[in-house]
C-alpha positions as CSV (number, residue, x, y, z in Angstrom):
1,X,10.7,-10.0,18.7
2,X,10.1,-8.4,15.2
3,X,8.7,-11.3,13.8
4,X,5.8,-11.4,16.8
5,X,5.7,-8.1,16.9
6,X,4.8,-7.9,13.3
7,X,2.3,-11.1,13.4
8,X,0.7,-9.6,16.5
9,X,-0.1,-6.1,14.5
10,X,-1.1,-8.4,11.2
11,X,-3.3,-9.9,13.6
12,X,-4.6,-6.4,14.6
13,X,-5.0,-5.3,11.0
14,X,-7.2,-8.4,9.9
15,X,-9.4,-7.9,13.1
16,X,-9.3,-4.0,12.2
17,X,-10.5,-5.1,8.2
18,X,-13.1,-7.2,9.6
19,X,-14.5,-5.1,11.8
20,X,-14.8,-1.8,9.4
21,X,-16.1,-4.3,6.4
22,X,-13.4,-5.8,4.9
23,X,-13.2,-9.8,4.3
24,X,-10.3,-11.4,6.0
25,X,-8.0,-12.4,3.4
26,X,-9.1,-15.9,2.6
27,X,-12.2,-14.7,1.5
28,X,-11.2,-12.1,-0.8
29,X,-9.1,-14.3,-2.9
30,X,-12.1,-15.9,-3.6
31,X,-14.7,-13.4,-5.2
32,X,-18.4,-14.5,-5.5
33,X,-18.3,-14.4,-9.5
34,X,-15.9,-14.6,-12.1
35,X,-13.7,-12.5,-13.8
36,X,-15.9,-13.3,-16.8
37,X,-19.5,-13.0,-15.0
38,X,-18.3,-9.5,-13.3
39,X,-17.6,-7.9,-16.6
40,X,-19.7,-5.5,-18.3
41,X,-18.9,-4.3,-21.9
42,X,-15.3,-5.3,-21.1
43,X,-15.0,-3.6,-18.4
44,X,-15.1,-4.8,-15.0
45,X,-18.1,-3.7,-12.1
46,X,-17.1,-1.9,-8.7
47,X,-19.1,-4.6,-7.2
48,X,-16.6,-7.4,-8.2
49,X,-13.5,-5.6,-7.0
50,X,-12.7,-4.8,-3.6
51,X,-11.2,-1.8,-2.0
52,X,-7.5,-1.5,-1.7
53,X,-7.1,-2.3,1.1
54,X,-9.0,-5.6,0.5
55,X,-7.7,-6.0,-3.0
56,X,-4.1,-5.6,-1.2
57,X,-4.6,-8.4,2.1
58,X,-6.4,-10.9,-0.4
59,X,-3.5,-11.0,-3.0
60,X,-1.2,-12.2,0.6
61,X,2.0,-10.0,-0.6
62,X,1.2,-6.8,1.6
63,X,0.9,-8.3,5.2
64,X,3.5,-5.4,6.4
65,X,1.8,-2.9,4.8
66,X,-1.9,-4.3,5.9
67,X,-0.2,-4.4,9.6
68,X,1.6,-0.6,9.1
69,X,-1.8,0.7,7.7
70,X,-3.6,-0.5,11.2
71,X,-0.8,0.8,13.3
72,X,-1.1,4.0,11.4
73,X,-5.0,4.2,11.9
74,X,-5.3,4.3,7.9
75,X,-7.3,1.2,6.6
76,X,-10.5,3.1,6.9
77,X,-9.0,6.1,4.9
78,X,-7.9,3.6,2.5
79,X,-11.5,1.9,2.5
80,X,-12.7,5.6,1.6
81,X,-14.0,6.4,-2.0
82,X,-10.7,7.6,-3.3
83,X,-9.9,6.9,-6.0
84,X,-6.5,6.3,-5.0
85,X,-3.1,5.2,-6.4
86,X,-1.0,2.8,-3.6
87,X,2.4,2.7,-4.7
88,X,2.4,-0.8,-2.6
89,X,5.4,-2.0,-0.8
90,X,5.9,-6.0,-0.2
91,X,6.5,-7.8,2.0
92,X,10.1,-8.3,1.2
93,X,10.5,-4.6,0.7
94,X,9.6,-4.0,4.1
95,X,12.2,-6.7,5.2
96,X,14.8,-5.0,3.7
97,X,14.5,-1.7,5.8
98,X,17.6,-1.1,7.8
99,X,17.4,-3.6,10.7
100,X,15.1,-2.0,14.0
101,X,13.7,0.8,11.7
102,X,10.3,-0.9,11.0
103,X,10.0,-1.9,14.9
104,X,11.0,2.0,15.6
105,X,8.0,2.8,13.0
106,X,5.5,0.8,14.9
107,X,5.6,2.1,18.2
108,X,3.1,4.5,19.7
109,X,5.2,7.9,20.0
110,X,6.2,7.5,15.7
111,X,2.7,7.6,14.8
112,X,3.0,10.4,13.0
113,X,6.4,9.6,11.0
114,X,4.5,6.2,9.7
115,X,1.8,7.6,8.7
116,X,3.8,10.0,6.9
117,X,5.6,7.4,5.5
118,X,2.5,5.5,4.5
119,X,0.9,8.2,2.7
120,X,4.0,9.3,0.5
121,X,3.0,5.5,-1.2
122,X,0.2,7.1,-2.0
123,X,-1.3,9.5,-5.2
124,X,-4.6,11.1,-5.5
125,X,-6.7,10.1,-8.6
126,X,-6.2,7.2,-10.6
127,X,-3.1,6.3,-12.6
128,X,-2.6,4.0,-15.1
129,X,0.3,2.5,-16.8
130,X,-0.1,4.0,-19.4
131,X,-0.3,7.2,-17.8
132,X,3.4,7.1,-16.3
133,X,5.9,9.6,-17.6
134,X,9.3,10.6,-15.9
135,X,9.3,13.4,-13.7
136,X,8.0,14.4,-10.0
137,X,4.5,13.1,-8.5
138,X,2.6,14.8,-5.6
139,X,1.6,12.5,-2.6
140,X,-1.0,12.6,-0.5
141,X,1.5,13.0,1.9
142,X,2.1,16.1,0.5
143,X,5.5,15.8,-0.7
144,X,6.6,14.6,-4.5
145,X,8.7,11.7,-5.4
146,X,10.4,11.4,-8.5
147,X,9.5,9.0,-11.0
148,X,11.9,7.8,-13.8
149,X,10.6,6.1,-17.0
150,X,13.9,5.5,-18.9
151,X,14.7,1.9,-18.1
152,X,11.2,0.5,-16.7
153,X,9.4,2.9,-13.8
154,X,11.8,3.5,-10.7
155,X,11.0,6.0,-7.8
156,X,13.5,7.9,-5.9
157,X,15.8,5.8,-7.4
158,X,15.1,3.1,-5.4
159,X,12.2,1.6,-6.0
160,X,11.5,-0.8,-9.0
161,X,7.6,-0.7,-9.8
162,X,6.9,-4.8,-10.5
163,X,3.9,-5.0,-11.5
164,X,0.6,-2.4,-12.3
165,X,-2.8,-1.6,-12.8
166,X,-4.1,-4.3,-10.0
167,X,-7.7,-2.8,-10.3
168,X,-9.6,-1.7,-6.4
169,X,-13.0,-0.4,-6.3
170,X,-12.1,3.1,-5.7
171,X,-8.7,3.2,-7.2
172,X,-5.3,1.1,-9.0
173,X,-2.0,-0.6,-7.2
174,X,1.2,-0.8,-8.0
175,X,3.5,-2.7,-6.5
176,X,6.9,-1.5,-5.4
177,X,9.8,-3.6,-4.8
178,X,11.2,-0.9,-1.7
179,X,10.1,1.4,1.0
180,X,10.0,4.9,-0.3
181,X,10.8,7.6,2.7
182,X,9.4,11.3,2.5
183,X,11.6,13.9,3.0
184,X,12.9,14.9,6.3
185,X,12.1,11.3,7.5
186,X,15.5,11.0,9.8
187,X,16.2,7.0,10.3
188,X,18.9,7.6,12.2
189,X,17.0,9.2,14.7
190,X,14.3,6.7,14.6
191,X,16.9,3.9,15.1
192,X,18.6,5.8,17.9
């Protein structure tokens, strides 16, 4: 039931990316030029990136998250001019929520905790790398999470960032090998 539930609300999220602009994933894995035609003085041009959210369903990785973002009504926020930093879950890291909890998240009445949820993966601005120090970051969400630099970048303790800098028009992703929860988020309540 998860598994159709889940391909029915991907299904959902491509029609919703289509419909508001975006490519369906096929064709956003294959931009009209080059890496080496887009750039311009070694840098590349908004033109030849998408937006994160199209950046995120071409690379094939984030169908969860392209799925969670239409159940939460957020693909055309994340379409927005940002700039934005997605701390990006994958697929896998969605799998590995405590069984029923992503099925709890996706119905109607929990709107509000995913979107919650959601936006805690995400930072205002753009940052880098580079730009990564140990301590706490504010979310959009409105909350902080903490950040640890000491033995590669880990959030909340939890979360193992894998890889970086994956460039979007209006803003950077990182991608996170866990589901980070907000505080005050109560899974058992969800699951019960």
């Amino acid at each position: 039931m998860r598994k159709n539930r889940l391909t029915a609300l991907a299904g959902i999220a491509v029609a919703a990316l289509v419909l508001t602009g975006c490519a369906p994933a096929d064709e956003v894995a294959e931009p009209a030029e080059t890496m080496e035609e887009a750039q311009v003085d070694g840098t590349m041009t908004e033109e030849a990136l998408g937006n994160i959210v199209e950046v995120a369903v071409g690379a094939g990785t984030f169908t969860t998250l392209a799925a969670a973002l239409g159940a939460a009504d957020l693909v055309t926020t994340l379409q927005g001019e940002g700039p934005f930093t997605v701390f990006a879950p994958t697929d896998e890291a969605f799998a590995a929520l405590p069984a029923g909890l992503l099925d709890a998240l996706l119905l109607p009445e929990n709107l509000a905790v995913l979107q919650s949820i959601l936006t805690y993966h995400v930072v205002a601005g753009e940052v880098y790398a580079a730009d990564v120090m140990t301590g706490d970051v504010t979310t959009v969400e409105g909350s902080t999470f903490a950040v640890d630099t000491s033995n590669g970048v880990v959030i909340n303790g939890t979360a193992n960032v894998t890889a970086t800098d994956i460039m979007a028009s209006n803003g950077v992703i990182h991608v996170i090998d866990a589901v980070i929860l907000p505080p005050g988020v109560d899974v058992e309540a969800l699951l019960g």
